[in-house]
KEVEX-187128 format. One record per atom (N, C-alpha, C, CB): residue number from 1; atom name; x, y, z. Coordinates in pm, whole numbers, plus 50000, padded with zeros to 5 digits. Glycine has a CB too. Layout:
<nulums>
pos,site,X,Y,Z
NUM,CA,X,Y,Z;
...
</nulums>
This chain:
<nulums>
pos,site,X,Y,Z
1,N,83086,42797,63185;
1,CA,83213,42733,63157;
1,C,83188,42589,63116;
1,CB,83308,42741,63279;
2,N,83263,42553,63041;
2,CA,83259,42436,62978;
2,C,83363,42332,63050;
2,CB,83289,42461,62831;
3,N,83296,42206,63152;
3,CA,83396,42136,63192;
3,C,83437,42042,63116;
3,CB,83378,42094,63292;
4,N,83624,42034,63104;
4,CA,83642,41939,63031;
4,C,83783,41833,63152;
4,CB,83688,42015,62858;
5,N,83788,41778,63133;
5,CA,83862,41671,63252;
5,C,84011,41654,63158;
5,CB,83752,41476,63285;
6,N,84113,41668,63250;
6,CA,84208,41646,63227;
6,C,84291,41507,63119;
6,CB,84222,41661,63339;
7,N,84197,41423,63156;
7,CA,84205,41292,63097;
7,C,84146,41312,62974;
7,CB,84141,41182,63174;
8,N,84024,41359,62928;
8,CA,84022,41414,62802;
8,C,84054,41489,62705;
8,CB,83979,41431,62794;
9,N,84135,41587,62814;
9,CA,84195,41717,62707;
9,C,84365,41593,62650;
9,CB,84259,41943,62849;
10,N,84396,41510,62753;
10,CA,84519,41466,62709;
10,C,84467,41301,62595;
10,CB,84631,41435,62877;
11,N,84370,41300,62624;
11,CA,84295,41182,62529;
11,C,84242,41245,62370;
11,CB,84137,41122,62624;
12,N,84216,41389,62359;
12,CA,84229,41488,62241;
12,C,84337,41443,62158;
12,CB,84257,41635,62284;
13,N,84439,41502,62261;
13,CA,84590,41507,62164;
13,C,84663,41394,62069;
13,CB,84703,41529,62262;
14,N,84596,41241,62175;
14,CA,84613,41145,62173;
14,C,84535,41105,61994;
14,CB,84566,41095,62316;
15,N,84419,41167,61995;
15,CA,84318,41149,61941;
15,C,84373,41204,61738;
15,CB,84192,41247,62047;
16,N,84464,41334,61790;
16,CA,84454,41414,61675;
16,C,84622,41320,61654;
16,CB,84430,41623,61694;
17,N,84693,41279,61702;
17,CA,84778,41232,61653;
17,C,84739,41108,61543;
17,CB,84852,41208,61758;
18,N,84663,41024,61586;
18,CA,84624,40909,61532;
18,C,84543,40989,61412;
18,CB,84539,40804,61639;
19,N,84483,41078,61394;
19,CA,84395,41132,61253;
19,C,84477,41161,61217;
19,CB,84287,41234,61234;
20,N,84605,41255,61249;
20,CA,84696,41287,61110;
20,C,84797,41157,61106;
20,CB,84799,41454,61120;
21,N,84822,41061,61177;
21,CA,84897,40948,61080;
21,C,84827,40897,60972;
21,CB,84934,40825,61153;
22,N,84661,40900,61051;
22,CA,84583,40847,60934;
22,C,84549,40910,60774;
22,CB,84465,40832,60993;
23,N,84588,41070,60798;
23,CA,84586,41119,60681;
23,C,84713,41146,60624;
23,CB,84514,41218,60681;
24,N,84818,41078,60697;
24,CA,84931,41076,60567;
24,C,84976,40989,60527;
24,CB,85036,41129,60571;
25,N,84857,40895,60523;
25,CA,84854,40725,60441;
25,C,84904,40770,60290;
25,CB,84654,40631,60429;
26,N,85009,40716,60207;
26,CA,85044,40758,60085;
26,C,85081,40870,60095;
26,CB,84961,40750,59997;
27,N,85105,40956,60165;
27,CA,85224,41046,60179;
27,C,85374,41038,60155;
27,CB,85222,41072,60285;
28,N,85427,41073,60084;
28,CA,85597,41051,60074;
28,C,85664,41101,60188;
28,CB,85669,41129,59949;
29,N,85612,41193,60284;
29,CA,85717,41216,60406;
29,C,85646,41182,60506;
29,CB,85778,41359,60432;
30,N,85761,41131,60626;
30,CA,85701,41064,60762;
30,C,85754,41167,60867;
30,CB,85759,40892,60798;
31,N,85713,41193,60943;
31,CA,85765,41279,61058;
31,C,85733,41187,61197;
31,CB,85681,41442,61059;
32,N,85832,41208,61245;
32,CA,85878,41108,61384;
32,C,85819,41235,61495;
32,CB,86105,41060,61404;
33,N,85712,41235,61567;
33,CA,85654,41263,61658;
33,C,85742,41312,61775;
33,CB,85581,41167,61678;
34,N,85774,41428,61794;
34,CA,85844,41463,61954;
34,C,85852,41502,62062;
34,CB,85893,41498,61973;
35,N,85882,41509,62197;
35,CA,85855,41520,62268;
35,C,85700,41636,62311;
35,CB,85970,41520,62294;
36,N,85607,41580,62359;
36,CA,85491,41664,62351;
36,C,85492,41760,62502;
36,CB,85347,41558,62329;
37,N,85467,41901,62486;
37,CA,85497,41974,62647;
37,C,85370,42007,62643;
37,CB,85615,42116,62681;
38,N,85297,41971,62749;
38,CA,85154,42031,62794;
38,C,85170,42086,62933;
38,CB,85029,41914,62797;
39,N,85073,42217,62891;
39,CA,85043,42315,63002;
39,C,84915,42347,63035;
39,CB,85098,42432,62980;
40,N,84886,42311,63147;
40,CA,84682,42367,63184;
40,C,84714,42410,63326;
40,CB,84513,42199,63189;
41,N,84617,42474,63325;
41,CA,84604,42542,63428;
41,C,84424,42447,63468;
41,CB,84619,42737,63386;
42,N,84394,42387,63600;
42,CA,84306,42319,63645;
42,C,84264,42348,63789;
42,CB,84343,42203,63623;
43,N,84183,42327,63781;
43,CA,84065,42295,63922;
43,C,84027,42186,63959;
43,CB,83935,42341,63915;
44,N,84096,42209,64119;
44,CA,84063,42018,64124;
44,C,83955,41998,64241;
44,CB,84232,41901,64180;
45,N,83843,41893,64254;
45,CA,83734,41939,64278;
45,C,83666,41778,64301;
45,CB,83681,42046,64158;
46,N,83633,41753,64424;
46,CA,83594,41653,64486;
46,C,83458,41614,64432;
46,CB,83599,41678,64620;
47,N,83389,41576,64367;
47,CA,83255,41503,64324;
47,C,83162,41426,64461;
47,CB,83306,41372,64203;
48,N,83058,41502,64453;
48,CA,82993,41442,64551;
48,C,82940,41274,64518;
48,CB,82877,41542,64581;
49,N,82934,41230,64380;
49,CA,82843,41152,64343;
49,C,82969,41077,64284;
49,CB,82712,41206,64258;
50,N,82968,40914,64262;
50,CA,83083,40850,64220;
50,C,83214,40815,64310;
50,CB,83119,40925,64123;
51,N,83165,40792,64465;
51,CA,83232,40770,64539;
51,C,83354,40872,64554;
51,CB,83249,40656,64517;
52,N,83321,41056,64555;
52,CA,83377,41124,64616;
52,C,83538,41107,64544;
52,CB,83344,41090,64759;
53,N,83533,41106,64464;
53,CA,83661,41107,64374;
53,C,83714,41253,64337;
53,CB,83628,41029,64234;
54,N,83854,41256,64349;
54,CA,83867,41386,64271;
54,C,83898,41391,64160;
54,CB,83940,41462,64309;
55,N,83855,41511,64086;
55,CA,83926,41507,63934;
55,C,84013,41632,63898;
55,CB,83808,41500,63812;
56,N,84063,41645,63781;
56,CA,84131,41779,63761;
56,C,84057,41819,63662;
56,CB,84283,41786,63729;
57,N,84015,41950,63617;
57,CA,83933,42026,63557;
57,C,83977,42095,63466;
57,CB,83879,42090,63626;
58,N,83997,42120,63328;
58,CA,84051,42267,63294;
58,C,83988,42324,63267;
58,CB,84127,42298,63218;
59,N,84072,42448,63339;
59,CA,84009,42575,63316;
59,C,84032,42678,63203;
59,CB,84031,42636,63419;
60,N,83967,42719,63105;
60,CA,83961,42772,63018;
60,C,83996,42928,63060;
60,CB,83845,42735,62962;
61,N,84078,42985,62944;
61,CA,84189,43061,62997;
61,C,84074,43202,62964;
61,CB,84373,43041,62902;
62,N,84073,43276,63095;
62,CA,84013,43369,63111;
62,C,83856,43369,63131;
62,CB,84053,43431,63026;
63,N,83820,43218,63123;
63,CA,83707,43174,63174;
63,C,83582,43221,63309;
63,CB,83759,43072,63193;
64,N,83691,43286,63354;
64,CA,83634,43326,63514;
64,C,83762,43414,63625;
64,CB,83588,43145,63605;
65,N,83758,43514,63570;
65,CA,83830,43608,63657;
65,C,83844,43636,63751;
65,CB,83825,43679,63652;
66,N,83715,43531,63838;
66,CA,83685,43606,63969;
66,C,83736,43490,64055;
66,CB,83514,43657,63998;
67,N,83822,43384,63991;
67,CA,83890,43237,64041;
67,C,84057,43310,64129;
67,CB,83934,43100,63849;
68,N,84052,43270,64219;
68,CA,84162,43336,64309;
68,C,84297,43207,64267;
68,CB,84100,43345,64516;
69,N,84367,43244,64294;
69,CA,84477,43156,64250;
69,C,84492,43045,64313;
69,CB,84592,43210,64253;
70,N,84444,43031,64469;
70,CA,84436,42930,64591;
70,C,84285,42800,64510;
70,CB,84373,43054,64786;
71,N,84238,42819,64422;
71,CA,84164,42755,64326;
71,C,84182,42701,64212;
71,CB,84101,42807,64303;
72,N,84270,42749,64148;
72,CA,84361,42699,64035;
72,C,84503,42654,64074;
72,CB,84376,42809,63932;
73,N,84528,42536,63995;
73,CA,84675,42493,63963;
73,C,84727,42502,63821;
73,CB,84693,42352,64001;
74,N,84862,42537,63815;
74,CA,84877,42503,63701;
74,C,84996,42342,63702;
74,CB,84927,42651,63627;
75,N,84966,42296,63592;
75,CA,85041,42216,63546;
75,C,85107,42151,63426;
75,CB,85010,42171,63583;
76,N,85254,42130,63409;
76,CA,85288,42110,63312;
76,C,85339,41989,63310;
76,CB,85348,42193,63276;
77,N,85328,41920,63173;
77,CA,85419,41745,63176;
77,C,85451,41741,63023;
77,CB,85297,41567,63230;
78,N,85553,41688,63032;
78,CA,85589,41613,62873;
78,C,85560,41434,62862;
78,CB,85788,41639,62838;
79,N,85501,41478,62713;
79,CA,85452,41347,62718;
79,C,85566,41307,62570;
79,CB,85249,41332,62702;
80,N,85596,41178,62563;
80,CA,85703,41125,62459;
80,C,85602,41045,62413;
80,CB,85852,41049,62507;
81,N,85546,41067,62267;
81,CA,85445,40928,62227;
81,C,85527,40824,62142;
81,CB,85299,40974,62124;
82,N,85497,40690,62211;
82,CA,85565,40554,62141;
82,C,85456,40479,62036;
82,CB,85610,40431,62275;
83,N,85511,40388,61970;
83,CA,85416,40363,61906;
83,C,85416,40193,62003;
83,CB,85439,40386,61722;
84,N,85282,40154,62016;
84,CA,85238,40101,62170;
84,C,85248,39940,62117;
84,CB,85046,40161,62242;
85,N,85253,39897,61970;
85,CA,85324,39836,61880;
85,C,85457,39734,61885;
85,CB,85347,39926,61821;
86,N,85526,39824,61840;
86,CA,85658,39840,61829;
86,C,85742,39931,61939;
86,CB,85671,39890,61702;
87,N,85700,39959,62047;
87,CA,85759,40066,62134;
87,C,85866,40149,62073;
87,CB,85815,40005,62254;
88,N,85850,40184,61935;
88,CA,85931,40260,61904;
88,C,85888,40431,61894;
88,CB,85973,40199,61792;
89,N,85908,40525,61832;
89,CA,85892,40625,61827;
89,C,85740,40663,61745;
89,CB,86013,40666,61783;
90,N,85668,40723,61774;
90,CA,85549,40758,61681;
90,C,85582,40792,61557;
90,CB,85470,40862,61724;
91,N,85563,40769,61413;
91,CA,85607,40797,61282;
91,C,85443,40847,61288;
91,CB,85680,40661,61166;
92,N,85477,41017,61192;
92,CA,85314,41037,61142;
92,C,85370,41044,60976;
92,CB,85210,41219,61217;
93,N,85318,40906,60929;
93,CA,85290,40919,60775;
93,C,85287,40749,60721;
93,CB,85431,41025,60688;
94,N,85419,40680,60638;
94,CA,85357,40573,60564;
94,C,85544,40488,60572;
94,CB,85263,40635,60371;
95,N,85531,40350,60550;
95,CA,85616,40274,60531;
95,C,85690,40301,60400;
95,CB,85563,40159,60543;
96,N,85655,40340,60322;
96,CA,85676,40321,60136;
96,C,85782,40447,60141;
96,CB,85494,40358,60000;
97,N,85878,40383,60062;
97,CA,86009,40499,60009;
97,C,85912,40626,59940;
97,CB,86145,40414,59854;
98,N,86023,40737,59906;
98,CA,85949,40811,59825;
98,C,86072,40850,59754;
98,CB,85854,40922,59888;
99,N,86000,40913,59628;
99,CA,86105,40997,59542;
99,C,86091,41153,59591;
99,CB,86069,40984,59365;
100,N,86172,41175,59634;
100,CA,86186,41305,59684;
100,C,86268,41462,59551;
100,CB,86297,41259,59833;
101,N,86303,41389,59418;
101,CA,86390,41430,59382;
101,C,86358,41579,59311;
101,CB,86441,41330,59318;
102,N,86229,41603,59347;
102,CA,86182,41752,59310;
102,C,86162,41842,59433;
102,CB,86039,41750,59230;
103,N,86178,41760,59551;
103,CA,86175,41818,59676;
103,C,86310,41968,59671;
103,CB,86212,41672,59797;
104,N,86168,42072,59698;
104,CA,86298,42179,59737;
104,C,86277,42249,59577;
104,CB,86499,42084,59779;
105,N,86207,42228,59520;
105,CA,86201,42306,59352;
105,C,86301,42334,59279;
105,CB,86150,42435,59343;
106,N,86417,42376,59355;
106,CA,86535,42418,59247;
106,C,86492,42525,59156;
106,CB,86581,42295,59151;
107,N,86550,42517,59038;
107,CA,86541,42656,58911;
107,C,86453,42548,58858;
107,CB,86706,42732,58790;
108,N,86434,42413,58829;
108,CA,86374,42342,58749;
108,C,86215,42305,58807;
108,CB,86468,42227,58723;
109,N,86230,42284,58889;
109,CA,86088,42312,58977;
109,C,86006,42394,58988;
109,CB,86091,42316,59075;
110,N,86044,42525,58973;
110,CA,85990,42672,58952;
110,C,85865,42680,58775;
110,CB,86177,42792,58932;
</nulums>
């Protein structure tokens, strides 16, 4: 099994948001980022080394069958991303107007 820590799987998401704003630099449409629902199911698990800290674990789904349920948690949270900026809403794309006026093809678009 592949351990991956809770703080990283939610530092991912974090991760892929910022690559696609970055790839819809010069894009004509912006999409406003919304409420994000995450679900893992984890193992939480005392470290002998690092001053005995606990962490949460996920567990990869079907990873180990032989995990009794009194070993796993699941958990869910919504995360709302702001832009850390402007505390306003996350925009994924670009400042610049666009001409939209072929948007949608019509008979003339075709």
């Amino acid at each position: 099994m592949t351990d991956i820590e809770l703080a990283d799987a939610i530092s991912s998401v974090r991760d892929q948001l910022v690559a696609a704003a970055t790839r819809a630099t010069g894009q004509p449409v912006a999409f406003e980022v919304g409420d994000i629902e995450m679900e893992f199911t984890i193992e939480l698990r005392k470290e002998v080394k690092g001053g005995g800290k606990v962490k949460a674990w996920v567990v990869e789904a079907g990873a180990d069958a032989s995990r009794t349920r009194g070993e796993t948690h699941r958990v869910s949270f919504t995360l709302k991303p702001r832009n850390a900026t402007t505390n306003g809403p996350w925009l994924v794309g670009n400042d610049e107007g666009a001409d939209l006026s072929d948007f949608g093809g019509g008979a003339e678009g075709r």
